[in-house]
C-alpha positions in Angstrom: 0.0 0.0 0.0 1.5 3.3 -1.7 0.9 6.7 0.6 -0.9 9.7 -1.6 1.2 12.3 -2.3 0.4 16.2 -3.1 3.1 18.0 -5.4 2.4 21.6 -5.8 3.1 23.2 -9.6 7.0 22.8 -9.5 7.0 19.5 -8.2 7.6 19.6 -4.4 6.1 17.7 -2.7 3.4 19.0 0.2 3.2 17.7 3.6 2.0 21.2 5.8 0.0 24.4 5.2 -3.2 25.6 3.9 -2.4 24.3 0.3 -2.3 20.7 1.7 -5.2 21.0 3.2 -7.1 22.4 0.7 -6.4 19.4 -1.5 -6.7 16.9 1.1 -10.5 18.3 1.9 -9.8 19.4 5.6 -9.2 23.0 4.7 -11.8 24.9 7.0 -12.9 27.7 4.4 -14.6 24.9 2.2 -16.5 23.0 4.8 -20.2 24.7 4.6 -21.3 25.7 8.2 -24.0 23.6 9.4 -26.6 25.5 10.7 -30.1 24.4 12.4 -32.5 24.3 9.8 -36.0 26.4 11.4 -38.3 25.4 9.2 -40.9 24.2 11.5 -41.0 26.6 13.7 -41.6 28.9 11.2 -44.5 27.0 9.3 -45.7 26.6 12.6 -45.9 29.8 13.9 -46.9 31.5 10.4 -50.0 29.2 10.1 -50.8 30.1 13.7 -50.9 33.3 12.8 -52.2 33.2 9.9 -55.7 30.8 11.2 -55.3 33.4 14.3 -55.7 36.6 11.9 -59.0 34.4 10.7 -60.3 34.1 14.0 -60.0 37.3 15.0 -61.8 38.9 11.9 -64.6 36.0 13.2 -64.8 37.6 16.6 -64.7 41.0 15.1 -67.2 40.2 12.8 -69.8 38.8 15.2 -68.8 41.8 17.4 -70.2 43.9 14.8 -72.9 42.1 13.4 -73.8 42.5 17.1 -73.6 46.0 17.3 -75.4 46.6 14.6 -78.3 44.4 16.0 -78.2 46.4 19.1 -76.7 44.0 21.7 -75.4 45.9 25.0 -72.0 43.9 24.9 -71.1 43.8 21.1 -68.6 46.7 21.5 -66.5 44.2 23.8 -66.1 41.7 21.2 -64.7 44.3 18.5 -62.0 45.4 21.4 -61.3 41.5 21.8 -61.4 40.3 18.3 -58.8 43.8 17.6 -56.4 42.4 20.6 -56.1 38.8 19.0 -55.6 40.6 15.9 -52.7 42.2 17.5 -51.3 39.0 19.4 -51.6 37.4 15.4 -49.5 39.7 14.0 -46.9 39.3 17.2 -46.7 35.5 16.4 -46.4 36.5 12.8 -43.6 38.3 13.6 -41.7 35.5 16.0 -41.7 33.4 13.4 -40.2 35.5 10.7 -37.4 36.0 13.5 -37.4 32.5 13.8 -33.6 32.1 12.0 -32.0 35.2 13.4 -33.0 35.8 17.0 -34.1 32.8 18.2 -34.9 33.3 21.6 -36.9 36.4 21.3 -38.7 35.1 18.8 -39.7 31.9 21.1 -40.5 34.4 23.1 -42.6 36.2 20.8 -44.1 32.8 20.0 -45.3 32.3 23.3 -46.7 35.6 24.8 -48.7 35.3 21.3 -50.4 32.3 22.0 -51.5 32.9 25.3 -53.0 36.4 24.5 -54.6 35.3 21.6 -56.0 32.3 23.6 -56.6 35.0 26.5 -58.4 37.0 24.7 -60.9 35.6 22.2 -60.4 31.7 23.7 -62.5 29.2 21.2 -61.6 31.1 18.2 -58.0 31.2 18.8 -57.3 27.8 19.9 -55.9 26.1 16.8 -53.8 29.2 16.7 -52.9 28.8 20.1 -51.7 25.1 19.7 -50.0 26.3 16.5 -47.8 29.2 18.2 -47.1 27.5 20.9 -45.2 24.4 19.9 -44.0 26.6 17.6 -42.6 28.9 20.8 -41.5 25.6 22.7 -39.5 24.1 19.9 -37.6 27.7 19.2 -37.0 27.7 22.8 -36.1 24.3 23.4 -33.3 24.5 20.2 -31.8 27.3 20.8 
């Protein structure tokens, strides 16, 4: 059994250096960095907020189908459906941050799914699921 050899252009022959190790694969510049892939946590999160935007024109919807019919505490489901609307568009926003800060956006994630659920409860409880596994899993990776 023969050893490999590396000669450079003029015939020496290489043992040491970058140039070695470029040609013997275990030069650092060419490895790729191997980064964790977030793709989950971002569908997650993005169809939480996406069914929670949904439920929250629902509740908003009703609210004002209620005002307009004249019931005393219709105005209260417009200010709710308006807050989930809000806690949608914050779990919207964790989960484009998903890949570039991670914690905050598990963060996000999380305070999003529980005022969402908080605030319009039924209607946002696919969303709620959604978010917050979504959260958990950012959190727990990171």
């Amino acid at each position: 059994m023969g050893r490999i050899m590396f000669y450079d252009k003029s015939g020496q022959e290489l043992t040491e250096g970058a140039v070695f190790r470029r040609k013997c694969g275990t030069y650092r510049g060419i490895e790729p960095k191997k980064g964790k892939s977030r793709a989950i946590e971002l569908l997650l999160s993005l169809l939480g907020g996406i069914s929670g935007l949904f439920g929250a024109f629902l509740v908003t919807g009703m609210g004002s189908l209620g005002e307009a019919s004249e019931v005393p505490e219709a105005s209260d489901f417009i200010m709710l459906g308006y807050a989930a609307t809000v806690f949608s568009i914050i779990g919207i926003i964790g989960a484009v941050l998903v890949r570039s800060k991670t914690k905050t956006a598990g963060w996000l994630m999380i305070i999003s799914a529980y005022g969402g659920l908080i605030s319009t409860s039924f209607s946002f409880l696919l969303p709620f699921m959604l978010i917050l596994f979504g959260g958990i899993k950012t959190l727990r990776d990171s």
